[in-house]
N, C-alpha and C positions, 0 to 999 in steps of 0.2 A: 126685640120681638116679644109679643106677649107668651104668657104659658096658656095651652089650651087644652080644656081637661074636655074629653068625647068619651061615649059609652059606646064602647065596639061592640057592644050590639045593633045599635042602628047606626054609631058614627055620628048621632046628634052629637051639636057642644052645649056639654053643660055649664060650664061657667070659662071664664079667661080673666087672666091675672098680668099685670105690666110688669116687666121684669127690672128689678132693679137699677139704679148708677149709679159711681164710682163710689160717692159720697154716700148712699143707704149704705152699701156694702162696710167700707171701714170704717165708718159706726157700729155697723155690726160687731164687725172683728175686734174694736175695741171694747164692745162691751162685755162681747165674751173671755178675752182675757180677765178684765177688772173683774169678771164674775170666778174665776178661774182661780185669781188667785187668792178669793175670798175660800170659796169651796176646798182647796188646797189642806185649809188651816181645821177643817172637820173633820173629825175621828169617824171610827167607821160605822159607828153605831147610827150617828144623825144620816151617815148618807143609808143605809140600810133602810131606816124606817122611809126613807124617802119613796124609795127604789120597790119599798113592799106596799108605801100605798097606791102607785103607779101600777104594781099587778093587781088589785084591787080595785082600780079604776078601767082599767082594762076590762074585768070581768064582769063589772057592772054594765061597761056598754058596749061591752062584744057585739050583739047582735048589731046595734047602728055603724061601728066601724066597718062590721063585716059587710053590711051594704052597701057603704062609702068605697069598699075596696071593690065588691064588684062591678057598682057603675060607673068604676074609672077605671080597672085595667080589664074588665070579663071573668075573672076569677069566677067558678061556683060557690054559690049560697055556702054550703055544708066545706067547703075547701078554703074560704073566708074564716069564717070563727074558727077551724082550726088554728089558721094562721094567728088570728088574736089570741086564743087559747094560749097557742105558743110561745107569743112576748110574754105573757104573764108570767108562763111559767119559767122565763130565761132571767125576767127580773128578781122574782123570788130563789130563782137557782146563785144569782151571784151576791143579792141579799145576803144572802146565807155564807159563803165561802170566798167572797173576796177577800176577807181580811186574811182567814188563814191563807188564800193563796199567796198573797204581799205580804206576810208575817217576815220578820229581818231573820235571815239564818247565822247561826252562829260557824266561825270558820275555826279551825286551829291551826295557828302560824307562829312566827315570832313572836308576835304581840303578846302583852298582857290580855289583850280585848282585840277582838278583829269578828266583823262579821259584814255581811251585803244583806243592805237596804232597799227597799222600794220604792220610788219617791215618783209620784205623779210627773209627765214629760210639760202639759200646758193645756194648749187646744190643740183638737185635732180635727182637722177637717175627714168626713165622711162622704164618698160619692157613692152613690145608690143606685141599685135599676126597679126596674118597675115592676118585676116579674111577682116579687116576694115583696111588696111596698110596705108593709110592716119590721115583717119579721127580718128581713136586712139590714135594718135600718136599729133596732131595737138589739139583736146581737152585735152588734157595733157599737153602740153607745151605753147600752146596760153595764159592763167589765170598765167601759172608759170614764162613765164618771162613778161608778165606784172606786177603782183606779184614786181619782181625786181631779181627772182633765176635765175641760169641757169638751163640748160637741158640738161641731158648727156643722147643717146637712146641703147638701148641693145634688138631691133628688133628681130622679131623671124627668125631664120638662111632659112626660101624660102624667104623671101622678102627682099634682101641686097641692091637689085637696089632699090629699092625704099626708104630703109632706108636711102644711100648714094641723093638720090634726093633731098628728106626731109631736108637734111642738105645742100647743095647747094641752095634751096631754100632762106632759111633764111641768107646764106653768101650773095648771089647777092642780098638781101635788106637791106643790110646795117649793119645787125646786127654784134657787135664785132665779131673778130675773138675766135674762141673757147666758146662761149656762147651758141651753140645747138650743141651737137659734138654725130656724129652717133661711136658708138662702137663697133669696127668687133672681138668680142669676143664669146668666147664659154660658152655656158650655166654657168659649171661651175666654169668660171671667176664671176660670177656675187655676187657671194658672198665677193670676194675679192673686190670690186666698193664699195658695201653696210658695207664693213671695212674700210673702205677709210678714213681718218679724212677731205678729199675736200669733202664730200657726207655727206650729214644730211639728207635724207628724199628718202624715194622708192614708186614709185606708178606703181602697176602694172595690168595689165589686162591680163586674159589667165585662165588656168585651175586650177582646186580647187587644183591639186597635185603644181603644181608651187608656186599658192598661200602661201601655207603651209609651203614650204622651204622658200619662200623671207619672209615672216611675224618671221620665227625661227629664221633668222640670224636679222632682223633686230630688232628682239627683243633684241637677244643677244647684240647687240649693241647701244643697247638704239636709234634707229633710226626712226622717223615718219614713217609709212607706210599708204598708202591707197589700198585696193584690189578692183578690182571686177573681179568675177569669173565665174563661169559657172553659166546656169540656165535652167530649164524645167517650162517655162513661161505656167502657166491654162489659156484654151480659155475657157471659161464659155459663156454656150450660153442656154438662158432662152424660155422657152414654148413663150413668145409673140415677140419673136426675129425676124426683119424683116430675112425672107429669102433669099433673093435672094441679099441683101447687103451684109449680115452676110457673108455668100458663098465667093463672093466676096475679102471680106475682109479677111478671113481664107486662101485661096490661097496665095495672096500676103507675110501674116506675116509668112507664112508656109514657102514659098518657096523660096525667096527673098535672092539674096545672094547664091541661089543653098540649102538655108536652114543651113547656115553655119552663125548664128548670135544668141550670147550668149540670145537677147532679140524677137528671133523667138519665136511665138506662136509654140510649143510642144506637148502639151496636150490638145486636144478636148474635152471637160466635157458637154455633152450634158441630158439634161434631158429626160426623157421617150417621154414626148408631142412631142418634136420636134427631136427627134434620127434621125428617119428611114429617115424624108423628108432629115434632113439635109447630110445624109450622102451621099444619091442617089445627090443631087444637086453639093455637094463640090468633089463627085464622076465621074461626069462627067466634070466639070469643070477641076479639077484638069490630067484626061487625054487627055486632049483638049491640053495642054502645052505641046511645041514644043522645042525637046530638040537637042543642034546643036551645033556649033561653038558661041563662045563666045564672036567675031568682027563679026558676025551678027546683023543686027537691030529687026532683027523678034525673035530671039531665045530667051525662056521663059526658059530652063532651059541649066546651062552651066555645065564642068566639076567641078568636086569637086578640091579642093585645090592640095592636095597630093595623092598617091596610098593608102599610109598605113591608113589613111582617112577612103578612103572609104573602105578600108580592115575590118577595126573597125568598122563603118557604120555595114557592110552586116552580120559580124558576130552577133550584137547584132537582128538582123532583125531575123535571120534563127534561135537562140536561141528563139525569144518569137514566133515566128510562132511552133517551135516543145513546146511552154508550153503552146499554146493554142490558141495565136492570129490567126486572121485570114486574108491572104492578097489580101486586094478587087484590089487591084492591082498595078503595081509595081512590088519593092521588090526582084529584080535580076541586079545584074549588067550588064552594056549595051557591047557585045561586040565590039567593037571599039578601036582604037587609043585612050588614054589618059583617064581620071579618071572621066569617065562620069557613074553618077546611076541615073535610071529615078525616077521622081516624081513617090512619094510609097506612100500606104495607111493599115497602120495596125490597123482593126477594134476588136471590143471584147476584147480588153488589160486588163488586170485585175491586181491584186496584186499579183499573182501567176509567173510573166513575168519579163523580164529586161526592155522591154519598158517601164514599169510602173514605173521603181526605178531609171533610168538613162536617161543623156541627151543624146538626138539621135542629133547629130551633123550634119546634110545634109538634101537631101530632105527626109524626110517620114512624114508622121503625122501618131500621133496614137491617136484612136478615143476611149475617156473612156464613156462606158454609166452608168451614175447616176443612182440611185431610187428615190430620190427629188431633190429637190432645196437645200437642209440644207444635204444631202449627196454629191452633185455636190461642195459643200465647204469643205467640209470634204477631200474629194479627193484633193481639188486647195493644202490647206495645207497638204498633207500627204506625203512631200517632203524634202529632205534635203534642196532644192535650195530654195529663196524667193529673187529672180531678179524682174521680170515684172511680170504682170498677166493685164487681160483683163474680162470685163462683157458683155454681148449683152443683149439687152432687148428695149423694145421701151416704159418701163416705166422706167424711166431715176432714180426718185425719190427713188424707189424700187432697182434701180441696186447701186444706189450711197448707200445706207443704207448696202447692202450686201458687199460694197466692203470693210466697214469697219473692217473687218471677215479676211480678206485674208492677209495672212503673206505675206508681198514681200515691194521691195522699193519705187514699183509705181503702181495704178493700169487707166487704161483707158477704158470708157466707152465706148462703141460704137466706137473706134477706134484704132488702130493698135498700141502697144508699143514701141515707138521710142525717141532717146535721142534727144535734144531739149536744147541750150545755155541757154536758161530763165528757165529750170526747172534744180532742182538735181537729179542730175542720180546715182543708187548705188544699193544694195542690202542689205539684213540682211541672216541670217543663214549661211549655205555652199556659197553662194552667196558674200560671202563679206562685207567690213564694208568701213566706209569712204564713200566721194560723191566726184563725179566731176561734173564741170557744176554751172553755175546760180553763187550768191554770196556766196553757203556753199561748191563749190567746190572750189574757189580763194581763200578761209579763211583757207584751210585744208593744206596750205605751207606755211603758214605765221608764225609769232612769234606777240600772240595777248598780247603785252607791255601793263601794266598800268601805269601809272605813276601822281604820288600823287605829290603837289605843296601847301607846306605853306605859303603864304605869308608872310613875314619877315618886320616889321616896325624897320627902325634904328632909334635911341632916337637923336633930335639933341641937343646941347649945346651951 
């Protein structure tokens, strides 16, 4: 089947691209090896300066990629160049600090000499979604060939211009030929890539059903994998929560993206004190946002990615509105040109609902109300997912003790959950295992080598 890149905003196709066979592909994969083991043999400094004119090219044509990004998933103008912003500044973050991260440590053992090494794993296949078409893709491969691997991408089939950008990028900086190689293959090539004997390692990002298949083959294969997967991130928001920040900041985590971000705030977990204000305040705010074209500078909420999207979207919406939810507003699709649904609000969610057991992937928030504090946690956990989570409270001391309670890979106080080069980013449960990011996500493609050294005295005569 071809790749077909459409602009959700009218759903026109903009271009189509024939997808690969058998023979493109292990070409590919062999050349990315051959490239691999070239690149292997360069010190850190050549891949560095590589890696920093890549964020310098980045920032040179921020503006045109950011276009490119939003007339192929809907993204906003101003939510585009951030996200290019952001590759640049994730290649210049590991510019900078992969060598100390991978620096060989020294041990003290038996040996005269004994220390653990860092030694590049090969190539690694990267599966990508389309939400973050950059910045996924570039936190992924930025740590990996600094590292010393290649990177072969296998993009999700709306984002193919950008996937082919991606890798033009990295050719006009220099980098060998075949050492980032976009892969115009169909889903079910990808198990074939992950059999490869050029592939040793998968990291993937996307959904928990994807997950499940790359982690089984790549098990079957004895192959590294890294996942992260979906998530239904708890806002937890405490009786002495500043309101009118709180608000604020619920919108943003909510919305951001159109609501299409594995580490959006989800779940509203409000306790009794503060329900009713907070929901009247994030209630009006949140219909205040101006929903429109998506190369507008003003427009606060854009089309969602794909139809069938937000198809899935309304269905799960009109399922927990008939089990009891109730929609303060929202919560109908917009008639218009292209895959636009306005910022929703499903309040009264309970355990009886789909909102409650599933990620709502776009805009809606659904608003759960606690009976305490120690039930407001109970709910955070009562999730398959443990991606992000979030506390509000203006006793910091109090929110920090509680956060230690909440299953997930991160949590942030008083502020919005977002991935971050100097932290690890990752998940546990249905969320995924492995980190990317900081020094425990560059150590997760590596081969950590020990190596023991006897000192040997020769007798002279």
């Amino acid at each position: 089947m071809p790749y077909v890149s459409l602009d959700p905003a009218s759903n026109k196709v903009l271009k189509t691209y024939t997808s690969w066979n058998s023979a493109q592909l292990t070409g590919a994969l062999e050349k990315a090896h051959a490239a691999q083991q070239e690149w292997a043999q360069t010190d850190f400094a050549r891949r560095a300066e590589r890696l920093r004119d890549v964020a310098i090219y980045l920032r040179v044509h921020r503006d045109q990629y950011a276009q490119l990004i939003t007339q192929e998933m809907g993204k906003l103008q101003r939510e585009a160049r951030a996200e290019v912003e952001k590759c640049a500044s994730g290649c210049d973050f590991y510019a900078q600090n992969a060598e100390g991260y991978l620096r060989a440590e020294p041990v003290k053992t038996d040996a005269g000499k004994s220390y653990v090494a860092y030694y590049p794993l090969g190539v690694v296949l990267a599966v990508m979604p389309w939400n973050f078409p950059f910045w996924q893709v570039f936190r992924a491969a930025a740590p990996a060939l600094m590292a010393g691997n290649a990177v072969v991408l296998k993009h999700a089939s709306n984002v193919p211009q950008c996937a082919l950008a991606i890798e033009t990028i990295f050719r006009e900086c220099g980098l060998p030929s075949g050492l980032f190689t976009t892969l115009m293959i169909e889903a079910d090539q990808v198990q074939d890539v992950i059999a490869s004997h050029a592939v040793q390692a998968v990291t993937l990002t996307g959904s928990e059903t994807a997950g499940r298949a790359v982690a089984a083959c790549a098990g079957q294969h004895l192959k590294k994998c890294v996942l992260e997967l979906g998530g239904s991130d708890p806002f937890i928001v405490l009786r002495d929560a500043d309101l009118e920040f709180t608000t604020n900041m619920a919108v943003e985590s909510r919305f951001l993206n159109c609501g299409q971000s594995c580490i959006a705030a989800k779940r509203f977990i409000l306790v009794p004190e503060i329900a009713d204000a907070f929901v009247q305040t994030f209630r009006t705010k949140v219909e205040a946002l101006k929903l429109g074209e998506p190369m507008q500078d003003d427009t606060q909420i854009g089309p969602m990615a794909r139809l069938d999207l937000r198809e899935a979207l309304h269905h799960q919406v009109t399922d927990s509105i008939a089990q009891g939810a109730v929609a303060l507003t929202g919560c109908t699709p917009v008639e218009r040109n292209g895959n636009f649904y306005p910022a929703s609000i499903l309040d009264h969610v309970t355990d009886k609902t789909r909102a409650y057991h599933e990620e709502l992937f776009g805009p809606v928030a659904i608003i759960i109300r606690a009976v305490s504090e120690d039930d407001a946690l109970q709910i955070a956990n009562q999730t398959r997912f443990g991606l992000g989570s979030s506390i509000w409270s203006q006793d910091v001391a109090r929110a920090e003790l509680l956060a230690t309670r909440i299953q997930a890979g991160c949590t942030f106080i008083n502020g919005m959950v977002k991935s971050d080069p100097r932290l690890p980013f990752g998940g546990v449960k249905a969320s995924g295992f492995g980190r990317e990011l900081s020094q425990q996500g560059i150590r997760e493609f590596v081969n950590a080598k020990t190596v023991w050294i006897r000192q040997v005295r020769t007798t002279s005569r």
